[in-house]
PDB file with SEQRES, HELIX, SHEET and CRYST1 records, atoms N, CA, C and O in Angstrom:
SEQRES   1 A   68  UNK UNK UNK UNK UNK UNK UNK UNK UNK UNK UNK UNK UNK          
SEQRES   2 A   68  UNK UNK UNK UNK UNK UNK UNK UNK UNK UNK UNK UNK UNK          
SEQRES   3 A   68  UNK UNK UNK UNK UNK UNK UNK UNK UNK UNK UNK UNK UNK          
SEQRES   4 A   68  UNK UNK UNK UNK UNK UNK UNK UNK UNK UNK UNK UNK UNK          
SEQRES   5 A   68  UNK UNK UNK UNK UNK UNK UNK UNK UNK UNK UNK UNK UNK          
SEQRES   6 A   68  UNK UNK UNK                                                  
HELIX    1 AA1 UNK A    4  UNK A   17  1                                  14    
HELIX    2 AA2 UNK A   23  UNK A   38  1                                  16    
HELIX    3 AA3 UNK A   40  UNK A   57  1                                  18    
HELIX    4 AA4 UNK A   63  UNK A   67  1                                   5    
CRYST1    1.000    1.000    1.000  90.00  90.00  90.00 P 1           1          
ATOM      1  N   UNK A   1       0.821  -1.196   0.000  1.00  0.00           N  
ATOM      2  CA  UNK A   1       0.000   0.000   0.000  1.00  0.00           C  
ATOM      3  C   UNK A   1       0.866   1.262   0.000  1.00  0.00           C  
ATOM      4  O   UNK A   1       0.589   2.089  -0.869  1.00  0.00           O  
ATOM      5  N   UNK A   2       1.769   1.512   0.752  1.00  0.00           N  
ATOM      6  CA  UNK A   2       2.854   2.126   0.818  1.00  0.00           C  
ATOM      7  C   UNK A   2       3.529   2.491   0.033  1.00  0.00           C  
ATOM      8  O   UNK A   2       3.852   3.666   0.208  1.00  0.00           O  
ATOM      9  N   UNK A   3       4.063   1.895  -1.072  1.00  0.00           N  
ATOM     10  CA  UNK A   3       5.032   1.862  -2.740  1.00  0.00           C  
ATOM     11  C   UNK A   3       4.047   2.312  -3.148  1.00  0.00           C  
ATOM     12  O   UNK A   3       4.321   3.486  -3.397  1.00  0.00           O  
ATOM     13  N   UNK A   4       2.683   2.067  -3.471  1.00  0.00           N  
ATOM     14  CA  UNK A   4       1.631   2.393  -4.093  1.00  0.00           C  
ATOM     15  C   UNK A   4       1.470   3.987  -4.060  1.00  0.00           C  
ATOM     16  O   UNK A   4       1.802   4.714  -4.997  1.00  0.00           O  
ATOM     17  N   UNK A   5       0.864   4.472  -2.745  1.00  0.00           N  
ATOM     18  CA  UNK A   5       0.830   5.697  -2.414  1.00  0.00           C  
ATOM     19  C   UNK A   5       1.918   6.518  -2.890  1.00  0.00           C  
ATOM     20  O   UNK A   5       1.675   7.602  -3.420  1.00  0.00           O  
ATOM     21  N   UNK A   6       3.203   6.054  -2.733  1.00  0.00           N  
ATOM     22  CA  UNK A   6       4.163   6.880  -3.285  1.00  0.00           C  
ATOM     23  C   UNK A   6       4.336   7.240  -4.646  1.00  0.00           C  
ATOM     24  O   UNK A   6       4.899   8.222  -5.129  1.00  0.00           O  
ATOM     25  N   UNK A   7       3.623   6.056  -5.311  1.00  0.00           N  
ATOM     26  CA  UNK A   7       3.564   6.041  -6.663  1.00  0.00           C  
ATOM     27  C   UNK A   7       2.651   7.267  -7.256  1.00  0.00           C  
ATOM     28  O   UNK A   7       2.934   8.135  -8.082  1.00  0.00           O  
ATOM     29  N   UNK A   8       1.351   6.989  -6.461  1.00  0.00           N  
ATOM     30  CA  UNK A   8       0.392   8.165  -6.757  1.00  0.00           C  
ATOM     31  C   UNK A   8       0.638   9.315  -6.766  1.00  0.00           C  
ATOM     32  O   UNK A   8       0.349  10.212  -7.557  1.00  0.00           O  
ATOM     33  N   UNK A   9       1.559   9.272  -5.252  1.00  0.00           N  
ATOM     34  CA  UNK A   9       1.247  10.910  -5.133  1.00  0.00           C  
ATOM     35  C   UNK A   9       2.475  11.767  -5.976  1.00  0.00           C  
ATOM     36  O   UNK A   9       2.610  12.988  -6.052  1.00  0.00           O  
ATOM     37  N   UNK A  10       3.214  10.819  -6.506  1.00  0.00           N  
ATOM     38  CA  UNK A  10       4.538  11.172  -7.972  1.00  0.00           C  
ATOM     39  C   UNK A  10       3.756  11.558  -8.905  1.00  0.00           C  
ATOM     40  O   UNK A  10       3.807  12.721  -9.307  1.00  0.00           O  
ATOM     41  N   UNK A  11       2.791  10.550  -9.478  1.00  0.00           N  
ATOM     42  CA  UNK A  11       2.034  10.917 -10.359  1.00  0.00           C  
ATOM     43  C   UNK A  11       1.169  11.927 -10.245  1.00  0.00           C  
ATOM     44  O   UNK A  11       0.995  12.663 -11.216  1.00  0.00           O  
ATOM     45  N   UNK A  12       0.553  12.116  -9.176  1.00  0.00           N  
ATOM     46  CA  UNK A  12      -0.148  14.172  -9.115  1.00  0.00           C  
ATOM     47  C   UNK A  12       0.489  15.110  -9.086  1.00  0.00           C  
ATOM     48  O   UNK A  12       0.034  16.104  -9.652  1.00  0.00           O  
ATOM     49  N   UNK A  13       1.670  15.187  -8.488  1.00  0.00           N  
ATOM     50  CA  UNK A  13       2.601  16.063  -8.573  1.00  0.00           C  
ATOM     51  C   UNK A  13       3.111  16.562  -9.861  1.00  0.00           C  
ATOM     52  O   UNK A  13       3.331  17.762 -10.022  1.00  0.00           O  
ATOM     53  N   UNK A  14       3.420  15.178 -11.322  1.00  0.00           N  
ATOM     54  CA  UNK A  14       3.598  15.475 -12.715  1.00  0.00           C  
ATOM     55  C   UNK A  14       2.449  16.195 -13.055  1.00  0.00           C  
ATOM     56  O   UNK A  14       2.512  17.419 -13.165  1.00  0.00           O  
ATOM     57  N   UNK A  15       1.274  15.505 -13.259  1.00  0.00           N  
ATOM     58  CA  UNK A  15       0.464  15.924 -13.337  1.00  0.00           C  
ATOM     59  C   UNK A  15      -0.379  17.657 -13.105  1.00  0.00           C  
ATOM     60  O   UNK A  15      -1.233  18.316 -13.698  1.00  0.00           O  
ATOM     61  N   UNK A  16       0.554  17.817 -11.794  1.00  0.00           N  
ATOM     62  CA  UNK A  16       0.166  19.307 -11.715  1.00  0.00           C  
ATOM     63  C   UNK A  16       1.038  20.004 -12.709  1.00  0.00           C  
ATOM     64  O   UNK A  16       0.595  20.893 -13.436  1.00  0.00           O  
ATOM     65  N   UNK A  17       2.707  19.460 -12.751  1.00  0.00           N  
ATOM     66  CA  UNK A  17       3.081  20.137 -13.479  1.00  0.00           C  
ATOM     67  C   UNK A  17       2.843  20.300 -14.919  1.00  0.00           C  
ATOM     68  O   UNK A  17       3.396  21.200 -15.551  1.00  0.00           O  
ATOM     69  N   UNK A  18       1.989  19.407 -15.490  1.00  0.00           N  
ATOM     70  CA  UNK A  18       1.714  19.013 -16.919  1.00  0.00           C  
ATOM     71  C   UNK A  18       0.008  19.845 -16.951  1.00  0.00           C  
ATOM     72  O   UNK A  18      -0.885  19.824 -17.798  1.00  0.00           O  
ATOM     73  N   UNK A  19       0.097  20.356 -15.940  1.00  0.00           N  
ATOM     74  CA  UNK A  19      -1.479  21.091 -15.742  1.00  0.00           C  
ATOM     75  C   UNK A  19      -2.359  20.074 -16.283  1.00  0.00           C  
ATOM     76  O   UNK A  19      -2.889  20.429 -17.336  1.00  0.00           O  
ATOM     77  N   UNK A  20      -2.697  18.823 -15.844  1.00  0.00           N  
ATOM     78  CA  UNK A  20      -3.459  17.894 -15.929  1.00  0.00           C  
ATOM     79  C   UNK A  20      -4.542  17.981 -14.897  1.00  0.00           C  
ATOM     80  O   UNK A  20      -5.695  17.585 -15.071  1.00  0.00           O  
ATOM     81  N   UNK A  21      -4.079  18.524 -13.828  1.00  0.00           N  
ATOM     82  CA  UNK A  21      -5.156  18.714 -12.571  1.00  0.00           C  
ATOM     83  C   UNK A  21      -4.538  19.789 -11.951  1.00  0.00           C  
ATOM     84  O   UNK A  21      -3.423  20.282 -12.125  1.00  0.00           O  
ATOM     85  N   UNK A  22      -5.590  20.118 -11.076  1.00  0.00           N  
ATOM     86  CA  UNK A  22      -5.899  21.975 -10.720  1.00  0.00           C  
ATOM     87  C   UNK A  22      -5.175  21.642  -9.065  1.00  0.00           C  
ATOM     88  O   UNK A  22      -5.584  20.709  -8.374  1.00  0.00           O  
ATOM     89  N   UNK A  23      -4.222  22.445  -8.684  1.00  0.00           N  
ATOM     90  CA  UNK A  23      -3.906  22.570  -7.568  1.00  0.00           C  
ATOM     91  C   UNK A  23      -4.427  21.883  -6.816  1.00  0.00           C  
ATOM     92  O   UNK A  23      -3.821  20.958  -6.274  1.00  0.00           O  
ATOM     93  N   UNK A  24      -6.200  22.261  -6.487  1.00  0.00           N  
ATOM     94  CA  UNK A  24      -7.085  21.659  -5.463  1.00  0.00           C  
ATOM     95  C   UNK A  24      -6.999  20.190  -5.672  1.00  0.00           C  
ATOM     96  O   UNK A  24      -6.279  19.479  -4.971  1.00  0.00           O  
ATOM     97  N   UNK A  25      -7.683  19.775  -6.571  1.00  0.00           N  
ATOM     98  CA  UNK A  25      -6.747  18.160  -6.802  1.00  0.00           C  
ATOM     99  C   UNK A  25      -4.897  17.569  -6.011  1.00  0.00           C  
ATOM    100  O   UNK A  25      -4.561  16.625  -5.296  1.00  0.00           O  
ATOM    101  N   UNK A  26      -4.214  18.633  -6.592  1.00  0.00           N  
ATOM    102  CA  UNK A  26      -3.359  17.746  -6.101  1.00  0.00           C  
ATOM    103  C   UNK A  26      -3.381  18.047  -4.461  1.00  0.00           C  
ATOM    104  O   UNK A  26      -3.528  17.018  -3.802  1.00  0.00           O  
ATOM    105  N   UNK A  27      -3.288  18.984  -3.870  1.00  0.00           N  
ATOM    106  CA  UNK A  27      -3.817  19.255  -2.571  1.00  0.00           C  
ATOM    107  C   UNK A  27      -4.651  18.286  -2.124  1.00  0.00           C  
ATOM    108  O   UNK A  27      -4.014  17.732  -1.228  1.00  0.00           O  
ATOM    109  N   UNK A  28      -5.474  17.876  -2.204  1.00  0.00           N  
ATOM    110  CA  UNK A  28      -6.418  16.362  -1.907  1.00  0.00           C  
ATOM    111  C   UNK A  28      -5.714  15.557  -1.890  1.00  0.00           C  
ATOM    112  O   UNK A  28      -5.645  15.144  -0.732  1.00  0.00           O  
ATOM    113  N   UNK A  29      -5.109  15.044  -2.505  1.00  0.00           N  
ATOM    114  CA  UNK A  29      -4.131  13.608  -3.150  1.00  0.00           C  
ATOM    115  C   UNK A  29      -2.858  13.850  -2.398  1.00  0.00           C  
ATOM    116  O   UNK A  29      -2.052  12.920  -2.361  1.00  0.00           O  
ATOM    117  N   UNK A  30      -2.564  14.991  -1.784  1.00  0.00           N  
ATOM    118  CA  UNK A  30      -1.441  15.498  -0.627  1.00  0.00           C  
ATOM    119  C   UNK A  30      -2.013  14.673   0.724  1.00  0.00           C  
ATOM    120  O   UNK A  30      -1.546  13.650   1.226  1.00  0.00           O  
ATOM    121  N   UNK A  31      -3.034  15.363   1.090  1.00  0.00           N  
ATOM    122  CA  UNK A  31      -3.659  15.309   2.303  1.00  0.00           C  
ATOM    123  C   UNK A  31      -3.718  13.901   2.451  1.00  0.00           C  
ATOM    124  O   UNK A  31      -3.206  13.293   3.391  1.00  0.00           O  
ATOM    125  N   UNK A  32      -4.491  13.272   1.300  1.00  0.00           N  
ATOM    126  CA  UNK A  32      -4.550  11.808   1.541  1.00  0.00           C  
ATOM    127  C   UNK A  32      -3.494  10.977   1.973  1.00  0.00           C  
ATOM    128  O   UNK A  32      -3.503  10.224   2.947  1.00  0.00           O  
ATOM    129  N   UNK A  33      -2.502  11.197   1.092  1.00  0.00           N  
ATOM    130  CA  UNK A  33      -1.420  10.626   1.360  1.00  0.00           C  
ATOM    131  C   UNK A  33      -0.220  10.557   2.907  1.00  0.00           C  
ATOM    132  O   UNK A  33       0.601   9.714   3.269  1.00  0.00           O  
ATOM    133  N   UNK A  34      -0.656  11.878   3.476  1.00  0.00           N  
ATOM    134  CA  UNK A  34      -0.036  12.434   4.470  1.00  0.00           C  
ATOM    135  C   UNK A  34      -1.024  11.600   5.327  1.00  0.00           C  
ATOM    136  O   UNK A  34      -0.350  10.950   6.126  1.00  0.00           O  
ATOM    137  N   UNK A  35      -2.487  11.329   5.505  1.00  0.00           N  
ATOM    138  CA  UNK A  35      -3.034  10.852   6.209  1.00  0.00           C  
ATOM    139  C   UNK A  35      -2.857   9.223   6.667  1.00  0.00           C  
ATOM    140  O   UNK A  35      -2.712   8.657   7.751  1.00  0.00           O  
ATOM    141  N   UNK A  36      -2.952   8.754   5.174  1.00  0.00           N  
ATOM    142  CA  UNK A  36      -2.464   7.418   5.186  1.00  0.00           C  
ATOM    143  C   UNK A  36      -0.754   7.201   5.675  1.00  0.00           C  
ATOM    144  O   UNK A  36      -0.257   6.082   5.540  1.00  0.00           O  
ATOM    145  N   UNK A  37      -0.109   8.095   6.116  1.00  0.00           N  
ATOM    146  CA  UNK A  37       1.395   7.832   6.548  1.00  0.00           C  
ATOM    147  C   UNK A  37       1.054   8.084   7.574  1.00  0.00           C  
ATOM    148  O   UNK A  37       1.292   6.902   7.819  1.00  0.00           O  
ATOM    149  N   UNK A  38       0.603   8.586   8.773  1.00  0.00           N  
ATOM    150  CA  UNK A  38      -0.037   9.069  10.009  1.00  0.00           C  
ATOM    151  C   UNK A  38      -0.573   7.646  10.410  1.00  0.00           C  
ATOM    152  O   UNK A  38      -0.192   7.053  11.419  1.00  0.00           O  
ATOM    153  N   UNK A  39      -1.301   7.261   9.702  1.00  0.00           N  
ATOM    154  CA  UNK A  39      -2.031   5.978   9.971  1.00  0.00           C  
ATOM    155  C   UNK A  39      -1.115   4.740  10.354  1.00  0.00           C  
ATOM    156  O   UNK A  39      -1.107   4.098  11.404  1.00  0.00           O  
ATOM    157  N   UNK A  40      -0.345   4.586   9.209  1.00  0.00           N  
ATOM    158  CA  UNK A  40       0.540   3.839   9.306  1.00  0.00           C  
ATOM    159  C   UNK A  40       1.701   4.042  10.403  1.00  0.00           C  
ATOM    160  O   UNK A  40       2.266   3.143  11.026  1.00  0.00           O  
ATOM    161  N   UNK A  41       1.884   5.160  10.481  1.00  0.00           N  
ATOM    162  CA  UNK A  41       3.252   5.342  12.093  1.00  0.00           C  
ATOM    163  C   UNK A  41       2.212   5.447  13.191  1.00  0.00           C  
ATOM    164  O   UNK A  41       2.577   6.148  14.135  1.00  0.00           O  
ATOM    165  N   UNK A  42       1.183   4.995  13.276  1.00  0.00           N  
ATOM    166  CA  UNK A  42       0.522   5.068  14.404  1.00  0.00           C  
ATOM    167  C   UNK A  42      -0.165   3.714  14.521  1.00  0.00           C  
ATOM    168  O   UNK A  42      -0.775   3.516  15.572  1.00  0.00           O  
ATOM    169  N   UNK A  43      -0.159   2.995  13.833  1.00  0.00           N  
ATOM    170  CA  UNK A  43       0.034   1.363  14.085  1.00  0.00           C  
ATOM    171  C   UNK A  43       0.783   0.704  13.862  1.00  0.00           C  
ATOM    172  O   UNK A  43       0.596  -0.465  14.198  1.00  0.00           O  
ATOM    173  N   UNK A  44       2.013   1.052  13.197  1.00  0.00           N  
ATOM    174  CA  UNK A  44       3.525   0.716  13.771  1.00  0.00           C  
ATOM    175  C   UNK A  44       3.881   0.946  15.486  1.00  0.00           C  
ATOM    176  O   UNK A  44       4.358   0.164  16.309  1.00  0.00           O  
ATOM    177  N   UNK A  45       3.506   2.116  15.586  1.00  0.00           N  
ATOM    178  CA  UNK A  45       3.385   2.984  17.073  1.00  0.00           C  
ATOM    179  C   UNK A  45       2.795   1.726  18.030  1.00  0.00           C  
ATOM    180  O   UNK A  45       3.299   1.059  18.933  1.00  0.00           O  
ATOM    181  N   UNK A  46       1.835   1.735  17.557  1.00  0.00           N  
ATOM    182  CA  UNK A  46       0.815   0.415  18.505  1.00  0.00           C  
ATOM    183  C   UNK A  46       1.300  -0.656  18.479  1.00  0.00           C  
ATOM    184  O   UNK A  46       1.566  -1.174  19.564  1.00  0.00           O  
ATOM    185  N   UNK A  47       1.623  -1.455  17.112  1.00  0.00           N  
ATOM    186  CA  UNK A  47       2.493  -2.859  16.864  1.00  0.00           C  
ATOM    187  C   UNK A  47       3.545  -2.748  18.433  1.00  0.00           C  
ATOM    188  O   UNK A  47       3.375  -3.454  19.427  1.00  0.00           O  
ATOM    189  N   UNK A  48       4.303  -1.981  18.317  1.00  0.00           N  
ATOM    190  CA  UNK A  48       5.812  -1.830  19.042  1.00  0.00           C  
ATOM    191  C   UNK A  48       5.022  -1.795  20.461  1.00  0.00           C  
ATOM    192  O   UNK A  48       5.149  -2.702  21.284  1.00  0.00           O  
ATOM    193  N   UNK A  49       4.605  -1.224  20.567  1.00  0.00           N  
ATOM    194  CA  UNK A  49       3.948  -0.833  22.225  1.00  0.00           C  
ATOM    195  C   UNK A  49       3.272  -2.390  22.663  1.00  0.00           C  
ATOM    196  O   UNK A  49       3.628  -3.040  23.646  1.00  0.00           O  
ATOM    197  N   UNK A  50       2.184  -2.810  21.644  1.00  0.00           N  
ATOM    198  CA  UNK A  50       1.890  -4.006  22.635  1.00  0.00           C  
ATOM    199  C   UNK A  50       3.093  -5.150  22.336  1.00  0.00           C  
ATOM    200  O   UNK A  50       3.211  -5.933  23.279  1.00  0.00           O  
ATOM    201  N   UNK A  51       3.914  -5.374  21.324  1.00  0.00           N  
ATOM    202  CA  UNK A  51       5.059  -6.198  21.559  1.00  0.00           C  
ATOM    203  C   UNK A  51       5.881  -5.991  22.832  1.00  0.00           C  
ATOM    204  O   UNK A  51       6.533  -6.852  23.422  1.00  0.00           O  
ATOM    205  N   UNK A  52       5.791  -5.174  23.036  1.00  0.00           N  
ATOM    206  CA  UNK A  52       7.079  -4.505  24.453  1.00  0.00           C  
ATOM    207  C   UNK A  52       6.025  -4.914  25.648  1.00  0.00           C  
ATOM    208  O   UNK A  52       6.475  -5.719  26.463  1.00  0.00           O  
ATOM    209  N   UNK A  53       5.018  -4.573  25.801  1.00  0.00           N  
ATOM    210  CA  UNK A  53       3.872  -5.448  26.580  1.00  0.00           C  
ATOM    211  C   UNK A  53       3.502  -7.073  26.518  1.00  0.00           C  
ATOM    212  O   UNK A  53       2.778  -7.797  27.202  1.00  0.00           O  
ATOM    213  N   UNK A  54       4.065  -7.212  25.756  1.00  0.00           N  
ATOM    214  CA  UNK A  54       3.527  -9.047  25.744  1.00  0.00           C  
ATOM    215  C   UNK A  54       4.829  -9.234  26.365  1.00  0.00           C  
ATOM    216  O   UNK A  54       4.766  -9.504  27.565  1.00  0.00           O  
ATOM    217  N   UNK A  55       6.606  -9.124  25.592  1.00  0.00           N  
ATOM    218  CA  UNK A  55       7.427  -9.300  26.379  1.00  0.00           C  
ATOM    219  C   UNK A  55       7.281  -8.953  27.805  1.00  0.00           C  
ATOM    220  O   UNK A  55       7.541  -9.919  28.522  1.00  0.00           O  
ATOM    221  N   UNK A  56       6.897  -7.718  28.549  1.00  0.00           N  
ATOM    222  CA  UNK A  56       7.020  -7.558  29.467  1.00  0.00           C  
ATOM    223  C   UNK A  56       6.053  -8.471  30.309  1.00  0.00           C  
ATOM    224  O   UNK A  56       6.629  -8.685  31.375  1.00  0.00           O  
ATOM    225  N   UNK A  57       4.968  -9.031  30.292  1.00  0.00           N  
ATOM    226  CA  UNK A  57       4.171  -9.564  30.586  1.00  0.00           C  
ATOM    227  C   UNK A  57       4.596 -11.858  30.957  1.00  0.00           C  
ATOM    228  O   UNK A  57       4.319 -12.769  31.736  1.00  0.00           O  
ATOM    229  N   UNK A  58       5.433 -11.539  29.633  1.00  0.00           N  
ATOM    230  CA  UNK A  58       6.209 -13.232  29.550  1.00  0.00           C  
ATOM    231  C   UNK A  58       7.385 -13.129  30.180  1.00  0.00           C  
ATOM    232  O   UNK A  58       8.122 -14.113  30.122  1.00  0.00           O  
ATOM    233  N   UNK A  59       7.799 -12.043  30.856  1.00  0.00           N  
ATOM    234  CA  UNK A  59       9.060 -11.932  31.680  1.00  0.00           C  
ATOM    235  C   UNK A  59      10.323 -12.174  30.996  1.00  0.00           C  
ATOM    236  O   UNK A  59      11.335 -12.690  31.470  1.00  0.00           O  
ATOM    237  N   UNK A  60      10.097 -11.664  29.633  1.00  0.00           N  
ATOM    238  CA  UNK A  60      10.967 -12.063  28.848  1.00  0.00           C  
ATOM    239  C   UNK A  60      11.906 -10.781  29.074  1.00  0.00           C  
ATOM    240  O   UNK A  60      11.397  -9.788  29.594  1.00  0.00           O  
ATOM    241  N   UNK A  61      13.613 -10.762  28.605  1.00  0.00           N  
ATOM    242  CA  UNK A  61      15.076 -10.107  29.154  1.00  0.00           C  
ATOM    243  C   UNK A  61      15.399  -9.556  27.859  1.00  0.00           C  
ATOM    244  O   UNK A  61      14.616  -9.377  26.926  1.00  0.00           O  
ATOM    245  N   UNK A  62      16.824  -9.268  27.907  1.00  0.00           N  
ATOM    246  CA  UNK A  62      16.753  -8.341  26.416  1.00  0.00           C  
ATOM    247  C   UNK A  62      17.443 -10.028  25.801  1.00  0.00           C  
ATOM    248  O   UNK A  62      17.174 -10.613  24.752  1.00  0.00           O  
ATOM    249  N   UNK A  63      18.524 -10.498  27.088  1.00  0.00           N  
ATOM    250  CA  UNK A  63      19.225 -11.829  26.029  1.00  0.00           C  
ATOM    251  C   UNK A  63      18.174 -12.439  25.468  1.00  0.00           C  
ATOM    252  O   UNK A  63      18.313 -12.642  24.262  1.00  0.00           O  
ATOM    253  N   UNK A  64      17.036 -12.845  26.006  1.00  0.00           N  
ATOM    254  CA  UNK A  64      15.993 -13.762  25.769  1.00  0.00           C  
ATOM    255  C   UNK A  64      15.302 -13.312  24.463  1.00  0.00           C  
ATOM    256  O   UNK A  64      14.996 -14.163  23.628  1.00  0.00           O  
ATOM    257  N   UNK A  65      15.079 -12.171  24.284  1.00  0.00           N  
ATOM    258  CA  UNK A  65      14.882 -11.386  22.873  1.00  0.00           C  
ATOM    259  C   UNK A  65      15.387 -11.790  21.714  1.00  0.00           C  
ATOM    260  O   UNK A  65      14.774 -12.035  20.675  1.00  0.00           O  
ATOM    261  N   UNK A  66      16.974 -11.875  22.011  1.00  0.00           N  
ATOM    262  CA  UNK A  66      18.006 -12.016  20.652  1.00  0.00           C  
ATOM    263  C   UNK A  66      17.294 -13.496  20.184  1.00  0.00           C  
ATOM    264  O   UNK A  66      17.167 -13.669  18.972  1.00  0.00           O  
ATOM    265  N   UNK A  67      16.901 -14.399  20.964  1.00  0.00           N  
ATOM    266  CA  UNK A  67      16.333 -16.036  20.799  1.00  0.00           C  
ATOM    267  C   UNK A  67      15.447 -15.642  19.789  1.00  0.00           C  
ATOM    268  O   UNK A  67      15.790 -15.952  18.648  1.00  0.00           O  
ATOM    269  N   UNK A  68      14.426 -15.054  19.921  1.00  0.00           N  
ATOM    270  CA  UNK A  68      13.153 -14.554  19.195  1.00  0.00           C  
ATOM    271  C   UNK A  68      13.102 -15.085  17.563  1.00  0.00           C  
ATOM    272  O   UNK A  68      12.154 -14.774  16.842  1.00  0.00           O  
TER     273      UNK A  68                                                      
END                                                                             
């Protein structure tokens, strides 16, 4: 989803410059994109947080980690 988005939002950006679409367009297709990266570092954010909680919870160490 990620490669994807990046892909898009390359392609609005030409696009503006090829005056294919009107500012407000690419401005939309900005926002979106910025939103969907927000999204994503904020359940990465969450991923990491309850991993560090399950370890902490299994009494698991940092050596015991490297096992993983």
């Amino acid at each position: 989803l990620l490669p994807d988005s990046n892909e898009l939002i390359k392609i609005s950006k030409e696009n503006l410059e090829n005056k294919k679409i009107d500012f407000t367009t690419f401005l939309v297709s900005k926002r979106l994109y910025l939103e969907l990266m927000l999204g994503y570092q904020d359940t990465l954010g969450e991923y990491y947080t309850s991993f560090a909680e399950l370890l902490k919870e299994m009494n698991v160490n940092e050596t015991d980690i490297q096992n993983i």
